[in-house]
MIVOZA-391083 format. One record per residue: residue in three letters; z negated, y negated, x negated of N, C-alpha, C, O, CB in turn; residue number from 0. Coordinates in steps of 0.05 Angstrom, whole numbers. Atoms other than C-alpha are relative to their C-alpha. Glycine has a CB too. Layout:
N
    aa      nzz      nyy      nxx     cazz     cayy     caxx      czz      cyy      cxx      ozz      oyy      oxx     cbzz     cbyy     cbxx     i
   ALA        Z        Y        X        Z        Y        X        Z        Y        X        Z        Y        X        Z        Y        X   NUM
...
END
This chain:
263
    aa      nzz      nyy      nxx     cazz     cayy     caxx      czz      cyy      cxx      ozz      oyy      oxx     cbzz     cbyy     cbxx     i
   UNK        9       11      -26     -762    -2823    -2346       -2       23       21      -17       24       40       20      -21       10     0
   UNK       -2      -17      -25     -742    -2765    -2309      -24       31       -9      -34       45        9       40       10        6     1
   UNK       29      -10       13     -799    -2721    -2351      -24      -11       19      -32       -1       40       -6      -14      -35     2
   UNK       21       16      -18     -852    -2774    -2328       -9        3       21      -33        9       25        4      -19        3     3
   UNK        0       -7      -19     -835    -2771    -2257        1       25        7       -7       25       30       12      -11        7     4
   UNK        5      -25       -1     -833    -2699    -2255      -33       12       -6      -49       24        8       19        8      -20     5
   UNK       31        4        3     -897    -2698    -2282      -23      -11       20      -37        4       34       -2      -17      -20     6
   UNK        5       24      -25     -925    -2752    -2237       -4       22       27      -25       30       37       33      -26        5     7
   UNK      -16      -16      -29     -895    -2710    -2176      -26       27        2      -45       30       17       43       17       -9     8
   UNK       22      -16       -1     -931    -2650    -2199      -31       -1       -3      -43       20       -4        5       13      -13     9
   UNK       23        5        7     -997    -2680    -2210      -11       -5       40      -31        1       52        0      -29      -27    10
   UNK        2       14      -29     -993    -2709    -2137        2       16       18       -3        9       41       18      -20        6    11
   UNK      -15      -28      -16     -967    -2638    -2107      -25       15       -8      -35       25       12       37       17      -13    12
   UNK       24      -13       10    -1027    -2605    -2141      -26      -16       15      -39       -3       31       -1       -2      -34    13
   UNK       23       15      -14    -1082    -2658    -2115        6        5       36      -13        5       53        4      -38      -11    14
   UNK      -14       -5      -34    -1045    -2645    -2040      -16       21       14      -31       21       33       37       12        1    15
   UNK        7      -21        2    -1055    -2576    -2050      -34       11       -7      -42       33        1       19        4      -16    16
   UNK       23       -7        8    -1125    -2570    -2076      -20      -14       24      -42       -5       30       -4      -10      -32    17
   UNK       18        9      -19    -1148    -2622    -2019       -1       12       33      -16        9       52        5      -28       -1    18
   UNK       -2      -18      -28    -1122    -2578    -1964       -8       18        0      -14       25       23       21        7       10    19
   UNK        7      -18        6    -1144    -2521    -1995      -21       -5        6      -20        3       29        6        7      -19    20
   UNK       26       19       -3    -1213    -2554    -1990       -6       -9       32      -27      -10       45        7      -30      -19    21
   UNK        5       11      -37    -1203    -2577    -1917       -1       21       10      -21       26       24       24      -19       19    22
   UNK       -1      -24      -16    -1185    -2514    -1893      -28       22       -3      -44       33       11       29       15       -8    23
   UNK       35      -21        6    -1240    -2474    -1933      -26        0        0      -41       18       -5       -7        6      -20    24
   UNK       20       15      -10    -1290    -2521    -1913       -4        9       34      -26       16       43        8      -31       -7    25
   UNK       -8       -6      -22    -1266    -2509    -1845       -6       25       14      -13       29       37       22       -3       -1    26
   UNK       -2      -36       -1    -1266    -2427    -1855      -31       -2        4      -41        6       25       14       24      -33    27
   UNK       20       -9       11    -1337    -2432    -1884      -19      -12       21      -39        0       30       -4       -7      -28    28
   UNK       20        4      -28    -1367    -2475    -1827       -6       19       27      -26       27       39        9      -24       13    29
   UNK       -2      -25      -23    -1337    -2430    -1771      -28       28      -15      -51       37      -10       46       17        0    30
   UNK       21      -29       11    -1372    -2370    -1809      -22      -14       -6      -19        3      -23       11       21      -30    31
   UNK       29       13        5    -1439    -2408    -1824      -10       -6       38      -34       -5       43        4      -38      -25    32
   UNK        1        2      -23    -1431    -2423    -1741       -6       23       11      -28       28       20       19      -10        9    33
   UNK        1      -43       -4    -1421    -2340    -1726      -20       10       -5      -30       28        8       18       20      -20    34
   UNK       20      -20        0    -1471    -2325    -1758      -28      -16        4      -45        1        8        1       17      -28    35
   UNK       32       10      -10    -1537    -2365    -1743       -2      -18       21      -20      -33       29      -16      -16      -23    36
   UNK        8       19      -29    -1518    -2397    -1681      -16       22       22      -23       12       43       34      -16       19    37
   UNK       17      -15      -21    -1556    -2337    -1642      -28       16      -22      -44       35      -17       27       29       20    38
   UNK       15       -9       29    -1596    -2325    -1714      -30       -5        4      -36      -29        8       11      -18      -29    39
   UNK       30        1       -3    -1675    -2312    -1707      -11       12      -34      -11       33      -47      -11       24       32    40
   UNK        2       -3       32    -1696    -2326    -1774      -40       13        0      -53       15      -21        8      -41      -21    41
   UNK       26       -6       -1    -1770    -2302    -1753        4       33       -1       -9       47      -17      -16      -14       26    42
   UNK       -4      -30        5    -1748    -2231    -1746        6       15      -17       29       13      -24       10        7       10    43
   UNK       -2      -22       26    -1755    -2174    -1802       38        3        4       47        0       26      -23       39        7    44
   UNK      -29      -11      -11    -1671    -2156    -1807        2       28      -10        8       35      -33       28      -17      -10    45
   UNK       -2      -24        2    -1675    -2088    -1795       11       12       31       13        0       52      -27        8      -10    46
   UNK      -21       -1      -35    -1637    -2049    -1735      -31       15       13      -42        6       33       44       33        2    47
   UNK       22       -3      -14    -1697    -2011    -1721      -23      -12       -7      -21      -21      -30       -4       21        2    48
   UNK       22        0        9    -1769    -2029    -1724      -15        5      -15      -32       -7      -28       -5        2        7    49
   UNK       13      -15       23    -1789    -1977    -1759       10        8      -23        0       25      -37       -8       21        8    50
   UNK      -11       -5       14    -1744    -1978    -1802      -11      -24      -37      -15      -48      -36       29       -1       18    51
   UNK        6       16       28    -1762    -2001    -1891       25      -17      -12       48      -10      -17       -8       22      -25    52
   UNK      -24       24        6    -1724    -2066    -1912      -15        6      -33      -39        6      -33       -2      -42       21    53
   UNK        1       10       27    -1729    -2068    -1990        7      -27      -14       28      -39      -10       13       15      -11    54
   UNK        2       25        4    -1741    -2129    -2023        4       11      -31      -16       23      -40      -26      -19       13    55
   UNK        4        9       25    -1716    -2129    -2098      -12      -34      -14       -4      -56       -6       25        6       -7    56
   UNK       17       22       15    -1761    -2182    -2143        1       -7      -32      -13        4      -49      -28        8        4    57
   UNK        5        7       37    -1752    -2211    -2217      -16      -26        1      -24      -40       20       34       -7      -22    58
   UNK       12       27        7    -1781    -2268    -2252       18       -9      -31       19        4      -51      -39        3       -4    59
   UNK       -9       16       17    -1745    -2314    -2296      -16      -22      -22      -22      -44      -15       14      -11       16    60
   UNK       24       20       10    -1789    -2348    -2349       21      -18      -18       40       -9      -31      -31       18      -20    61
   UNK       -6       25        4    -1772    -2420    -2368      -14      -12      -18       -3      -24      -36        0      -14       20    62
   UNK       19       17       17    -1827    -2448    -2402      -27       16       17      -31       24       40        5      -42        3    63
   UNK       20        2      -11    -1894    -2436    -2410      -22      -22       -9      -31      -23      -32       -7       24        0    64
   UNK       -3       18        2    -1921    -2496    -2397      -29      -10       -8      -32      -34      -14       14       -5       20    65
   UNK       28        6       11    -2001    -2495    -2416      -17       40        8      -17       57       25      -17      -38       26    66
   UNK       20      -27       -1    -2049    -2433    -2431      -24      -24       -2      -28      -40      -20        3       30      -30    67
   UNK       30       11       -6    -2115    -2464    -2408      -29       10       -9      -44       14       10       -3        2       27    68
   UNK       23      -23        4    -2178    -2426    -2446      -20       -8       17      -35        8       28      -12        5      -32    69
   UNK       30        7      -11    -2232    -2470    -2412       -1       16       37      -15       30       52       -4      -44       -1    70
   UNK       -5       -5      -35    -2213    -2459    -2340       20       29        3       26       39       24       22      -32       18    71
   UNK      -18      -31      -10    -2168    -2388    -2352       15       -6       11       14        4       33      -10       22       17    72
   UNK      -23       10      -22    -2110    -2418    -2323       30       -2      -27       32      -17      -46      -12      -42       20    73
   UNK      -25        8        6    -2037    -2406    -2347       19      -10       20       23       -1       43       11       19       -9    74
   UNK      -25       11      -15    -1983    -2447    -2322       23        6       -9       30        7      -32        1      -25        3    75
   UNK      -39       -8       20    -1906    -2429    -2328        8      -12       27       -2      -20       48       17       47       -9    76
   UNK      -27       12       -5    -1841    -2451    -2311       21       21        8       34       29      -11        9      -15      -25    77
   UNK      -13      -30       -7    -1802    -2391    -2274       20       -8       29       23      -25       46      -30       29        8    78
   UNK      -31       -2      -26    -1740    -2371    -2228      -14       24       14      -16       46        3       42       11      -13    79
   UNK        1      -24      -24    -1763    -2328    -2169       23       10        8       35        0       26      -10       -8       25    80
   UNK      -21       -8      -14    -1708    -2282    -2164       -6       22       27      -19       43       26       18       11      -21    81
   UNK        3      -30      -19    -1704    -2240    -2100       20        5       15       31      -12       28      -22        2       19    82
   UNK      -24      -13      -20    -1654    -2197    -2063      -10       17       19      -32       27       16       21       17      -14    83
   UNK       -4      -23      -11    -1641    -2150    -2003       16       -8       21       22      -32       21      -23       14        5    84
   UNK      -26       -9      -17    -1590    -2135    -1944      -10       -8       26      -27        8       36        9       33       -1    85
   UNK       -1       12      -24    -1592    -2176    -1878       33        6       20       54       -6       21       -5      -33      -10    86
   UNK      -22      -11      -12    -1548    -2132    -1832       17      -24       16       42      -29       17       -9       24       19    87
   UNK      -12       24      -14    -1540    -2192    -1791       13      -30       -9       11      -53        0      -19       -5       14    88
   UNK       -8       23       24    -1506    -2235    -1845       22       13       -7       26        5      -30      -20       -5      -28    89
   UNK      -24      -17        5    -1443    -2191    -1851       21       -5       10       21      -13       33       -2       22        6    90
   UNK      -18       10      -11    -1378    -2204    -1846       37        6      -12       42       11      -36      -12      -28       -3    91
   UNK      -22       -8        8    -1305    -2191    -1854       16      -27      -16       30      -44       -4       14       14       24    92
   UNK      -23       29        5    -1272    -2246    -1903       30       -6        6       41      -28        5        2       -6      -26    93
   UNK      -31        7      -13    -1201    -2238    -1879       -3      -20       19        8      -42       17       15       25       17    94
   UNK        4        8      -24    -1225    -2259    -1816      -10      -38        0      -13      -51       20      -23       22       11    95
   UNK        9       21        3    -1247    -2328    -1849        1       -4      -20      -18       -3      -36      -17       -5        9    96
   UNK      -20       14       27    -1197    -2352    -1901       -5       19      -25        7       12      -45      -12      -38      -10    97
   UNK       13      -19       24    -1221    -2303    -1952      -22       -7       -9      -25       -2      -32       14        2      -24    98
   UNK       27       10        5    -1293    -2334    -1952      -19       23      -10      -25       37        9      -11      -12       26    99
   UNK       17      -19        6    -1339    -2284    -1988      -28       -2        1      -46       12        9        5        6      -21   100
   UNK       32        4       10    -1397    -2316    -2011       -7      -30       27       10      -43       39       -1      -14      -46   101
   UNK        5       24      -20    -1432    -2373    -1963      -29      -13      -14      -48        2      -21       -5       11       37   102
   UNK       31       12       11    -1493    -2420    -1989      -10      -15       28        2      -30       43        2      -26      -31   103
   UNK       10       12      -28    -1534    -2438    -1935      -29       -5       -4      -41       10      -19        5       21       27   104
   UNK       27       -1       10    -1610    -2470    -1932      -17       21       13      -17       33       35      -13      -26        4   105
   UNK       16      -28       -1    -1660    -2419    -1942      -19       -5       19      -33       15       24      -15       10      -29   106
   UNK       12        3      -26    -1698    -2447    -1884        6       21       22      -10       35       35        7      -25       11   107
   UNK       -7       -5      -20    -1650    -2423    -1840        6       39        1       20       44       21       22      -21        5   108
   UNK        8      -19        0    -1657    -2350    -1850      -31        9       -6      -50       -4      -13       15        6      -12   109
   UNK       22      -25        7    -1708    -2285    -1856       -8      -17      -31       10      -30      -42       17       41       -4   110
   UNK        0       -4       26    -1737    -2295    -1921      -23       16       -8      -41       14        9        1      -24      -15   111
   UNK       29      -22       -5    -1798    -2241    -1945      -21      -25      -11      -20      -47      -22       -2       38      -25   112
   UNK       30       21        4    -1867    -2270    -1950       -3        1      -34      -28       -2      -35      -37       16       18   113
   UNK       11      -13       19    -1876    -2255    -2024      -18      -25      -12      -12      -49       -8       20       16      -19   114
   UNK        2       24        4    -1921    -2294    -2056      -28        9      -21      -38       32      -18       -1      -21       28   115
   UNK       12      -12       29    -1973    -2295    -2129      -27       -4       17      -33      -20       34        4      -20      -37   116
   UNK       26       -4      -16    -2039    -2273    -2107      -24      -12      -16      -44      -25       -7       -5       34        6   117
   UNK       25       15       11    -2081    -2294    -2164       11      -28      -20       14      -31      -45      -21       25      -20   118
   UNK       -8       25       -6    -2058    -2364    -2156      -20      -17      -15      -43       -7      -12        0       -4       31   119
   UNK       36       24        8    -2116    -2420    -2190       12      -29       17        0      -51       17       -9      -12      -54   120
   UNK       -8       30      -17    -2079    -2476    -2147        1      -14       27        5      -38       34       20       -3       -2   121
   UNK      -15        1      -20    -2071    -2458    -2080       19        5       20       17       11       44        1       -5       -1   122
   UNK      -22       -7       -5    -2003    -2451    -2077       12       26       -3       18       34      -25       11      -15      -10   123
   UNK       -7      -27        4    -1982    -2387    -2069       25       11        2       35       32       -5      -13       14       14   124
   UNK      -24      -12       -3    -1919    -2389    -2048       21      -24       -9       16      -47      -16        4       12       30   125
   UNK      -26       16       23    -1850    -2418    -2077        3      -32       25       10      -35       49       46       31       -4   126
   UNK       -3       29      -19    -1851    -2495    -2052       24      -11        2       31      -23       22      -15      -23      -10   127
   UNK      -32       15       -8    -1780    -2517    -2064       21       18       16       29       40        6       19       -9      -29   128
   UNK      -19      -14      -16    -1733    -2493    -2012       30        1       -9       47      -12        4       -3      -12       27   129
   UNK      -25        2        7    -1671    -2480    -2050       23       11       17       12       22       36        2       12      -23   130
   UNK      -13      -13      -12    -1606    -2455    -2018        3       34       -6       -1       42      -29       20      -15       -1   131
   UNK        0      -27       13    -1595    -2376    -2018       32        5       10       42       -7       28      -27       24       13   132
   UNK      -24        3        1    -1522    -2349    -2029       -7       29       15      -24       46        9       18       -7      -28   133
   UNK       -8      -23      -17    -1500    -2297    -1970       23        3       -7       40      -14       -9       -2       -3       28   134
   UNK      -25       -9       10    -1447    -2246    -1994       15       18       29        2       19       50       -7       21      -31   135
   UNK      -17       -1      -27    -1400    -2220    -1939       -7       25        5       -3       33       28       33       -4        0   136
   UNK        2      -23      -12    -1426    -2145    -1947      -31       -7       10      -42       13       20        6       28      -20   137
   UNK       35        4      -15    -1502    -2170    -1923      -16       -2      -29      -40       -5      -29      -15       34       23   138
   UNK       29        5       21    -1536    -2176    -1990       -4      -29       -3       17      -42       -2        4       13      -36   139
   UNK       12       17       -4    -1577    -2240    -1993      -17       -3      -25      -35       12      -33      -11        2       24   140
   UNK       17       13       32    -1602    -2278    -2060       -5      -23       -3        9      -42        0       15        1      -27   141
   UNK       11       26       -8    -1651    -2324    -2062      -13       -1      -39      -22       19      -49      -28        3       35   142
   UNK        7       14       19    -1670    -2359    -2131       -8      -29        0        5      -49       -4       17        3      -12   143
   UNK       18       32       -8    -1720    -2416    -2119      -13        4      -34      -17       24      -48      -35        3       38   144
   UNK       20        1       26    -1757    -2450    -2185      -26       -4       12      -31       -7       36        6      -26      -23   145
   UNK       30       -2      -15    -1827    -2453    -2178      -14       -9      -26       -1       -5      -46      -12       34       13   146
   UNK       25        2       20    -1895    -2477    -2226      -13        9        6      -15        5       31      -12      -18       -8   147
   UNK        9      -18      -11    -1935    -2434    -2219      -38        0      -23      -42       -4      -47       27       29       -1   148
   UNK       39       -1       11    -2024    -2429    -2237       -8       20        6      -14       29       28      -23      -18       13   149
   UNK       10      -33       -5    -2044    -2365    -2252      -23        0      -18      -23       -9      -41       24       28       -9   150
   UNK       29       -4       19    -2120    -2346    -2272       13       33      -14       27       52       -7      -39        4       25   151
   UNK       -5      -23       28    -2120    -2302    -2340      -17        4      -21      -19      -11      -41       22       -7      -15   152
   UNK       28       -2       11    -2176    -2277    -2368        9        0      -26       30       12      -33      -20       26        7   153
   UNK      -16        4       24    -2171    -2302    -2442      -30        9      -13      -53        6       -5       19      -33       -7   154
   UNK       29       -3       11    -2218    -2278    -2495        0      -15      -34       15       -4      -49       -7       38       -1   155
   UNK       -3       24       29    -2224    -2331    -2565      -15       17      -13      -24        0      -30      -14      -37       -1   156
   UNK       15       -2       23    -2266    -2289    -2607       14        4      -26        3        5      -48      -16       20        5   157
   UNK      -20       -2       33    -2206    -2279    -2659       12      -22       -2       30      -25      -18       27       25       -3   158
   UNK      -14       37        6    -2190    -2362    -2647       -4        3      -22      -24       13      -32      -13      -33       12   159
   UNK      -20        4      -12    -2137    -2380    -2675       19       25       -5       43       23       -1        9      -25       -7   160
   UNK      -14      -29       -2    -2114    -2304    -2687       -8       17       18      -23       36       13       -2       17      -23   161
   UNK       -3      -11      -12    -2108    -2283    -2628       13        5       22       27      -12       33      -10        0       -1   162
   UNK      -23       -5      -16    -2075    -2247    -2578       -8       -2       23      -33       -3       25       13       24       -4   163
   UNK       10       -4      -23    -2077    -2246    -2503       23        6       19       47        0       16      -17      -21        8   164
   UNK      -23      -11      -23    -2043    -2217    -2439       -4       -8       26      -20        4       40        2       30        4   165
   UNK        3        7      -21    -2034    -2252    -2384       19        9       25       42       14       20       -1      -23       -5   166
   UNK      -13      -18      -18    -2013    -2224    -2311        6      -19       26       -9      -37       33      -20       28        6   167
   UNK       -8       20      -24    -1980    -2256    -2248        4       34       15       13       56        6       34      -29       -4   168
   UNK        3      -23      -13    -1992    -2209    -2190       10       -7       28       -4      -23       40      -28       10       -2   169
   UNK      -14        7       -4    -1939    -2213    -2141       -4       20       36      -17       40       41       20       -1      -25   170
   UNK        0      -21      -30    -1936    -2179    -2068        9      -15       39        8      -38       45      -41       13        2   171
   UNK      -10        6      -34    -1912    -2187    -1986      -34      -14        2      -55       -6       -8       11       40       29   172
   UNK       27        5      -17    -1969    -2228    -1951       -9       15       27      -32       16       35        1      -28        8   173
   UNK        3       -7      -32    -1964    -2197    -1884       14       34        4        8       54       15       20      -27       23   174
   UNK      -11      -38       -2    -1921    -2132    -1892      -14       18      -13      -26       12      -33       28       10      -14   175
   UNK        6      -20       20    -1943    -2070    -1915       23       24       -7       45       25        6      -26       13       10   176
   UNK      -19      -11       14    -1906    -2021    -1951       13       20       13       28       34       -1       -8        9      -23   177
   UNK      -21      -10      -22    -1874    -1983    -1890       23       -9        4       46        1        4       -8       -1       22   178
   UNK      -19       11      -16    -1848    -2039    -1863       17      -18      -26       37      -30      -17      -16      -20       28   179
   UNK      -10       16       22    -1824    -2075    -1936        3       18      -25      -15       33      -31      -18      -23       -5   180
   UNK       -3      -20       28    -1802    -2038    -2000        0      -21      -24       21      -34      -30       33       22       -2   181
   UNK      -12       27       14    -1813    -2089    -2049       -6       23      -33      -22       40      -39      -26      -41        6   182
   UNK       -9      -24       23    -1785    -2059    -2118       14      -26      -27       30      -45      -26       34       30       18   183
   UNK       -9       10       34    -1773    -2087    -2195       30      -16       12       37       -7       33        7       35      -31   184
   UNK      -38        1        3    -1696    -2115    -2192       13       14      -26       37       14      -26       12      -37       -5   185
   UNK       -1       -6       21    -1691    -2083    -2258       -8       34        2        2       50      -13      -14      -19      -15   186
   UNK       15      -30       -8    -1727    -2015    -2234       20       24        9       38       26       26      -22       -5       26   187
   UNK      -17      -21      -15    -1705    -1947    -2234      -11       14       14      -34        9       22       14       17      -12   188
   UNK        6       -5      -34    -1712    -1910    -2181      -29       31       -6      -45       39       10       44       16       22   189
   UNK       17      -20       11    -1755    -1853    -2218      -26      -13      -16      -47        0      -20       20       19      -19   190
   UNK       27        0        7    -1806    -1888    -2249       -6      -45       10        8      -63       18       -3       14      -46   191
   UNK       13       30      -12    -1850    -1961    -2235       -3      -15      -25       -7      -39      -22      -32        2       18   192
   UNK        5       20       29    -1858    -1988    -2305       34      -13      -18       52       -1      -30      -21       26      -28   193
   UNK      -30       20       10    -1798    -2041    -2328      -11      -12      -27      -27      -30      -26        9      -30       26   194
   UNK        8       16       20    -1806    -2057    -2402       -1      -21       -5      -20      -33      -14        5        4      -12   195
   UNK       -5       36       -3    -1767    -2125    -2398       -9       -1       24        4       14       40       33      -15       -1   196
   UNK       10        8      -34    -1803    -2146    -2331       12      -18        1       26      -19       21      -30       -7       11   197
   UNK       -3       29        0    -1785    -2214    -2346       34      -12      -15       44       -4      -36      -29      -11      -21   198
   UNK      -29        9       18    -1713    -2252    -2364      -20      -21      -16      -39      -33       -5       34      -18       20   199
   UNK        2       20       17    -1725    -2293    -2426       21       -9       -8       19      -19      -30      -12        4      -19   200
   UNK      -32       -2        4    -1650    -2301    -2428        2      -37       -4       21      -47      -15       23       17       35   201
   UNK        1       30       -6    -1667    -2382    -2418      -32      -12      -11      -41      -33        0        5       -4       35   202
   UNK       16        3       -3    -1729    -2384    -2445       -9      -25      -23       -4      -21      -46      -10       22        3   203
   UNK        1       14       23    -1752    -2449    -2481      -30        6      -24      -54        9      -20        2      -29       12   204
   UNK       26       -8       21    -1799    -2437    -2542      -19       -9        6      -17      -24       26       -1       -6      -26   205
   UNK       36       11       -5    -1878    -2453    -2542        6       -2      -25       22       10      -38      -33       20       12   206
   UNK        4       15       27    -1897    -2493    -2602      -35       15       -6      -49        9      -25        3      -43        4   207
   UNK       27      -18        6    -1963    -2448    -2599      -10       25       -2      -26       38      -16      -13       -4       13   208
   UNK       -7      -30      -13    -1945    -2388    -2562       18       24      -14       37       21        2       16       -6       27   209
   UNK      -19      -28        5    -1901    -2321    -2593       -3       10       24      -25        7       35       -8       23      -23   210
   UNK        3      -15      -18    -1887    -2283    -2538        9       26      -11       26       29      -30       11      -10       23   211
   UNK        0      -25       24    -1893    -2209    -2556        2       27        8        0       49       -3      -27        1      -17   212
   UNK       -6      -32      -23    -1880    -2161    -2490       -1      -18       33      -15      -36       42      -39       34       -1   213
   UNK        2        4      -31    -1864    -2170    -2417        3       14       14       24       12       28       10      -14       10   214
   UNK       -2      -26      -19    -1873    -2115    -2381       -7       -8       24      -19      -28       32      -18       24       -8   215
   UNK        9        5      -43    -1880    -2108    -2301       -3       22       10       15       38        5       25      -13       25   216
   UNK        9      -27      -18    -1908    -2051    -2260       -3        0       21      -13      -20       31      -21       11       -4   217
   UNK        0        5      -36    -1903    -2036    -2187      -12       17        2       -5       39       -6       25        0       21   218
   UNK       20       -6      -20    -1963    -2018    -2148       10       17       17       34       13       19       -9      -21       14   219
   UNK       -4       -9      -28    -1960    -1969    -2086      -37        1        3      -50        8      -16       22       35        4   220
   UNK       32       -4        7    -2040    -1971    -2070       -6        1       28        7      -11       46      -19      -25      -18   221
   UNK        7      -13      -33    -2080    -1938    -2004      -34      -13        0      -52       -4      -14        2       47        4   222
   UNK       24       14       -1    -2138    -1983    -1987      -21       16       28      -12       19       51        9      -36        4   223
   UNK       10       -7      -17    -2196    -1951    -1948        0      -12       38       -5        3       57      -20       -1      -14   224
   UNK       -5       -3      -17    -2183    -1997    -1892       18       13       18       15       15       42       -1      -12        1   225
   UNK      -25       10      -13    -2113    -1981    -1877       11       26        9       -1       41       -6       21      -18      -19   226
   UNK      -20      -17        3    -2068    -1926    -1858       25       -1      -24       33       20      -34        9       -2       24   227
   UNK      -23        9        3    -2008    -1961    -1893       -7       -5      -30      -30       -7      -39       10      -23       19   228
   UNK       11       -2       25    -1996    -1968    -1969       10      -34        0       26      -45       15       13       28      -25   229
   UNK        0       26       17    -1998    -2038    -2003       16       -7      -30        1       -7      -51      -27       -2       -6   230
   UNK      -16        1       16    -1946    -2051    -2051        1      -30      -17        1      -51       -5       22        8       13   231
   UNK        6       32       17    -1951    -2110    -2113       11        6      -25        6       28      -34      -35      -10       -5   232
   UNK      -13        0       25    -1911    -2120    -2177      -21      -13      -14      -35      -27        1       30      -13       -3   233
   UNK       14       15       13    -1953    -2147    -2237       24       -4      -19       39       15      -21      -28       11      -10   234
   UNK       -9       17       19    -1916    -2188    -2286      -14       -6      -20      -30      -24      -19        5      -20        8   235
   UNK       20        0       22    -1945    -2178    -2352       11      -22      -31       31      -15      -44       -4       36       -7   236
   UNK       -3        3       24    -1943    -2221    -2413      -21      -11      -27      -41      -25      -29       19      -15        4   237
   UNK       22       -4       23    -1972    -2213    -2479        6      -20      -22       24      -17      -38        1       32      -13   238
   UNK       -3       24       18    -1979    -2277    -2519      -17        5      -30      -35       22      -33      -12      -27       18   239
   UNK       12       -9       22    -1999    -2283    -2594        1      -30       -5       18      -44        5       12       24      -20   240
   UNK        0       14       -3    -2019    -2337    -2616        9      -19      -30       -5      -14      -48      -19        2       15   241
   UNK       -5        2       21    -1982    -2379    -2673      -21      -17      -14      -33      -37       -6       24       -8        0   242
   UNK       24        1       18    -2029    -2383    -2731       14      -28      -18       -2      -45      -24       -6       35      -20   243
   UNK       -5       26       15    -1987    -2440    -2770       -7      -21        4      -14      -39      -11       19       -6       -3   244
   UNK        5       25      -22    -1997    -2484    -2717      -26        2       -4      -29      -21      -13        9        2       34   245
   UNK       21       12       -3    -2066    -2485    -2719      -13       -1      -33      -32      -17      -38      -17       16       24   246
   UNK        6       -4       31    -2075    -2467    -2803        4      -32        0      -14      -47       -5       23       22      -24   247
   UNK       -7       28       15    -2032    -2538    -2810      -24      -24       18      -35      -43        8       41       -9        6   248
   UNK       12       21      -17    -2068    -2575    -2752      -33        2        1      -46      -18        7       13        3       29   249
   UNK       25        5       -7    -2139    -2555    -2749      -14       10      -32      -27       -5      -46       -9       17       31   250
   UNK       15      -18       24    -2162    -2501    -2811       11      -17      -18       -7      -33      -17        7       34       -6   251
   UNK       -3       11       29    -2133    -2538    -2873      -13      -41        6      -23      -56      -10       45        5      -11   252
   UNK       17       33       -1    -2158    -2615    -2839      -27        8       -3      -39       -5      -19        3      -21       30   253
   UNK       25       -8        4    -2222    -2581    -2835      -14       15      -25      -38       16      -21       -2       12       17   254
   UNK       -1      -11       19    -2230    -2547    -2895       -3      -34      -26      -22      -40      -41       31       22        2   255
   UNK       -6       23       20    -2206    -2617    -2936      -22      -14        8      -33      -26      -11       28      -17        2   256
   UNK       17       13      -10    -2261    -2649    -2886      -26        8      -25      -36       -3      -44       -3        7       33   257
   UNK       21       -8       14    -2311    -2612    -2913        2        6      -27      -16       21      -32      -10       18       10   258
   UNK       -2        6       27    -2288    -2618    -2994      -10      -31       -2      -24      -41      -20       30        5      -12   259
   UNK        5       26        1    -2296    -2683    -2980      -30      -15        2      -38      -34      -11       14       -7       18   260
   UNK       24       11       -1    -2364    -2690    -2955      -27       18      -16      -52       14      -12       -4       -4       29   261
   UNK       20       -7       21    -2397    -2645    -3009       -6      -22      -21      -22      -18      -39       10       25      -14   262
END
């Protein structure tokens, strides 16, 4: 009996403990979510000077890809927009607020960079669901929104159903140029622009049509006759092949038997 209640006791001393813990850190995390965007101008670049280059790290997460289109050149996928960089004005000492490190807050309510796929076939160019982004206490800022995404991709069938093709998502600031924005691989070293894995497949669900067979990504710096300023764009490359079983069992051997048949 006296087991039981002991037990009991501590179960009830633990729930006490975990809900105060909870009140208070709830408590910490509002104050600090208050501190920092109650005077917060989420329209402004966060940089101390003007002239000063904010870097924007960029990945892509591929999920599914969810239709290769030959008639219309249109791939669709299933991807995580990852992106980072350092919002001085998002900084903070966690002593100072319960030991709070990390903060999730909606991504409305901050900076976020324009980036957004340029050769789009939908419209949409930029990431539509507004997920939350997690602020870490030294200023770095990570935003991971999902997205579907319609990208034209020049496909060529003359080796249907052996064949291969490479399709590209081309990625860049709408409004900055590459003074005022450093937008760079997340994966990239600092000496060269070509990232072999461009792409996480770490989650990726199979195509029942598709092999995927390279994903490379390359970052742009490019000087356009209008401009003074350079123009900076990641391409997102992937090179699809196309599985030959799948179409041997489904189209070449029904067709083949078709025509034994009607000799």
């Amino acid at each position: 009996m006296k087991i039981i209640c002991a037990v009991f006791a501590s179960v009830i001393i633990g729930q006490l403990a975990m809900r105060y813990a909870s009140v208070y850190g709830s408590a910490d995390a509002k104050r600090l979510y208050d501190d920092l965007l109650s005077n917060y101008n989420r329209l402004i670049r966060p940089v101390g000077n003007n002239s000063d280059r904010l870097t924007v790290k960029m990945g892509l997460k591929l999920s599914q890809i969810i239709e290769v289109n030959l008639r219309n050149q249109i791939m669709t996928t299933n991807v995580w927009v990852e992106q980072e960089w350092n919002d001085y004005k998002l900084k903070w000492n966690p002593e100072d607020y319960g030991g709070v490190d990390t903060l999730h807050v909606p991504s409305e309510h901050i900076w976020l960079p324009d980036i957004v796929l340029y050769n789009n076939a939908d419209g949409n160019y930029e990431v539509t669901i507004m997920t939350k982004a997690i602020l870490h206490y030294t200023g770095k800022v990570v935003w991971k929104p999902p997205a579907i995404y319609k990208s034209f991709c020049e496909i060529n069938v003359e080796y249907f159903p052996f064949d291969e093709q490479t399709c590209s998502m081309k990625f860049g600031s709408w409004t900055y140029d590459g003074y005022m924005m450093d937008l760079r691989h997340i994966s990239q070293a600092p000496d060269s622009d070509v990232i072999e894995v461009g792409i996480d497949l770490q989650d990726y669900y199979l195509s029942v049509e598709w092999d995927i067979m390279g994903v490379p990504a390359v970052r742009h710096e490019k000087f356009y006759v209008c401009c003074e300023e350079p123009y900076l764009d990641i391409f997102f490359n992937i090179t699809l092949r196309r599985k030959t079983l799948f179409y041997t069992v489904n189209l070449i051997i029904p067709c083949v038997g078709i025509s034994f048949l009607s000799v």
